[in-house]
C-alpha positions as CSV (number, residue, x, y, z in Angstrom):
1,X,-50.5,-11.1,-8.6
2,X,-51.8,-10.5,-4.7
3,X,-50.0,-10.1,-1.8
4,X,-51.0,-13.7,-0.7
5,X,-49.1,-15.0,-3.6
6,X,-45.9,-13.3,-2.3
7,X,-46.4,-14.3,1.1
8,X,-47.7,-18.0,-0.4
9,X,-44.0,-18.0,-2.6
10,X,-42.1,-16.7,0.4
11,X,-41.3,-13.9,-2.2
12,X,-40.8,-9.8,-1.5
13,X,-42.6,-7.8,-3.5
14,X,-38.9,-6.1,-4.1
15,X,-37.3,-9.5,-5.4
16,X,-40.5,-9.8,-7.6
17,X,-39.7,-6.8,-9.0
18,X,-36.2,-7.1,-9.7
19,X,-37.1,-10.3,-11.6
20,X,-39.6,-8.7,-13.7
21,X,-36.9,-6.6,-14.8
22,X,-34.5,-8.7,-15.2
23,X,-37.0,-11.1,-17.5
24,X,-37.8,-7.9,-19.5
25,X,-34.5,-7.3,-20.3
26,X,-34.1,-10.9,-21.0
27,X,-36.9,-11.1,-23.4
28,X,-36.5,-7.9,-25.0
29,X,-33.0,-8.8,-26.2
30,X,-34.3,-11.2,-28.2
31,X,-37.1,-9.3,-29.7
32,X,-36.5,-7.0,-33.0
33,X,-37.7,-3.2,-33.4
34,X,-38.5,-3.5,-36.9
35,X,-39.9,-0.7,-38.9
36,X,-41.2,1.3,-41.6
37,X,-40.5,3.8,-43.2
38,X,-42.8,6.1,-43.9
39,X,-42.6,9.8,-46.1
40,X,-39.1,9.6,-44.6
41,X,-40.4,8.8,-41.1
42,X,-40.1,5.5,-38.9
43,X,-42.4,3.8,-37.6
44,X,-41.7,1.1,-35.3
45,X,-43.1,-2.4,-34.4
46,X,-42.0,-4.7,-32.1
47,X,-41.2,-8.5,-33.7
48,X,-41.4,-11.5,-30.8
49,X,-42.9,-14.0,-32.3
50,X,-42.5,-16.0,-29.0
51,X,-43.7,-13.6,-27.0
52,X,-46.2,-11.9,-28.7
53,X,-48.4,-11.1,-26.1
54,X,-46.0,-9.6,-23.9
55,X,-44.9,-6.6,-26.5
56,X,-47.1,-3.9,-23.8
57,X,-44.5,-5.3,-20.5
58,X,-41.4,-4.9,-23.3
59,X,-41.9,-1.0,-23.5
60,X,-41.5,-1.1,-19.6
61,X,-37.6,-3.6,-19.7
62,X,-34.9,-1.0,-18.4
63,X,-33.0,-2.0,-21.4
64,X,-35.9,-0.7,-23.8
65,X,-34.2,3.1,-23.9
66,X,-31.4,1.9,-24.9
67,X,-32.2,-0.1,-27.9
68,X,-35.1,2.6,-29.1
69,X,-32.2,5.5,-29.1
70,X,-30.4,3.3,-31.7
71,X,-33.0,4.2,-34.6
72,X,-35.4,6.1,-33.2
73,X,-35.3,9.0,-29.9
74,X,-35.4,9.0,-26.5
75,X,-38.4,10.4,-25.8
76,X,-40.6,7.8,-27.8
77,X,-44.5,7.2,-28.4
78,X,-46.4,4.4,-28.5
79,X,-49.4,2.9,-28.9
80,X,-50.6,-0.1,-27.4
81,X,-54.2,-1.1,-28.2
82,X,-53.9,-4.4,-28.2
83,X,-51.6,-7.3,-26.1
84,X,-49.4,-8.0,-29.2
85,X,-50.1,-5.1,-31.5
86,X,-47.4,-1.8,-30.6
87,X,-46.7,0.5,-32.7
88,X,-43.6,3.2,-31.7
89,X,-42.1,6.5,-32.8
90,X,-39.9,9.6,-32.2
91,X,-40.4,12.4,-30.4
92,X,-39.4,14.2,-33.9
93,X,-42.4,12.6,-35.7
94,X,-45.2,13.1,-32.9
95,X,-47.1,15.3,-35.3
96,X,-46.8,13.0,-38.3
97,X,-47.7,9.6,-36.8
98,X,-50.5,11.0,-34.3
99,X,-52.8,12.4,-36.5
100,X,-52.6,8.7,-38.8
101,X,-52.4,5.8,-36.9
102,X,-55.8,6.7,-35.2
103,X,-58.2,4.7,-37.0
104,X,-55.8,1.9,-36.9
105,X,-55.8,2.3,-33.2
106,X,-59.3,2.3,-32.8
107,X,-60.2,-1.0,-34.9
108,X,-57.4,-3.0,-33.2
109,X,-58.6,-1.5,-29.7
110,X,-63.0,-2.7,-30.4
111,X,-61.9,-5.3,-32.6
112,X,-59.6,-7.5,-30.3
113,X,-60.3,-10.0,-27.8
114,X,-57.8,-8.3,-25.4
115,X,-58.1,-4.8,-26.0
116,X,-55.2,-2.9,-23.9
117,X,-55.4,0.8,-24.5
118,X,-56.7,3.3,-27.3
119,X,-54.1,5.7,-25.2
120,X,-51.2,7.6,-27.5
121,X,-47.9,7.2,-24.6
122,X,-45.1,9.3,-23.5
123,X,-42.1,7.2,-22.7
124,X,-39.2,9.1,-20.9
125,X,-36.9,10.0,-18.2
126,X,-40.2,10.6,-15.7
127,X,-42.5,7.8,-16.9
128,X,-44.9,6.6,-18.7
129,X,-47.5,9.2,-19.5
130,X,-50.7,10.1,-21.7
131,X,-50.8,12.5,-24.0
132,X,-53.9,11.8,-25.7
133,X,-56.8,8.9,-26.5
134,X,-58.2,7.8,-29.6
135,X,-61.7,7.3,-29.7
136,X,-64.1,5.8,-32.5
137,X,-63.5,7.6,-35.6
């Protein structure tokens, strides 16, 4: 997306915005948090099988607080190596799920045809932040 597209659609970048949002919230709606559970610990996925390249743009909807609080926490983690691979979990289970889903990280990351990020993220009130990168094992 350029500047030139926005002037080209006779589009502000604020409207743009707002219907990004707007479409996130739309689409994530209709997507499931599934999970497993795991030594008494969940670990989330998000299900779209329409939109399964768009589960990254999902962890950014406004709405996606909301439905994570239901049955996980707000803070969450994620991990998003791939396009349509995303794994999430609690705050509570940071320890726990860190130190495994590494490896599986790291072969979705080299493996894929559209890596994302080997990045472990901080979702909450402030942002999106990184709190640490997994690297070949």
């Amino acid at each position: 997306m350029t500047y030139e597209n926005l002037k080209k659609w006779n589009i502000s970048e604020k409207k743009l915005f707002e219907q990004a949002q707007q479409n996130g919230d739309r689409i994530l709606s209709a997507t499931k948090i599934v999970y497993d559970t795991i030594e008494d610990r969940k670990l989330g996925m998000l299900e779209s099988p329409e939109n399964e390249n768009l589960k990254a743009a999902l962890l950014l909807a406004p709405s996606m607080k909301e439905r994570i609080v239901k049955d996980f926490s707000f803070p969450f983690y994620a991990v998003i190596p791939v396009r349509d691979f995303c794994y999430v979990f609690s705050e509570h289970d940071f320890e726990f799920f860190s130190q495994r889903i590494g490896q599986v990280v790291v072969e979705e990351y080299e493996q894929s045809a559209y890596p994302f990020t080997p990045e472990l993220l901080r979702f909450s009130e402030v942002g999106v932040e990184t709190v640490g990168i997994y690297s070949e094992l």
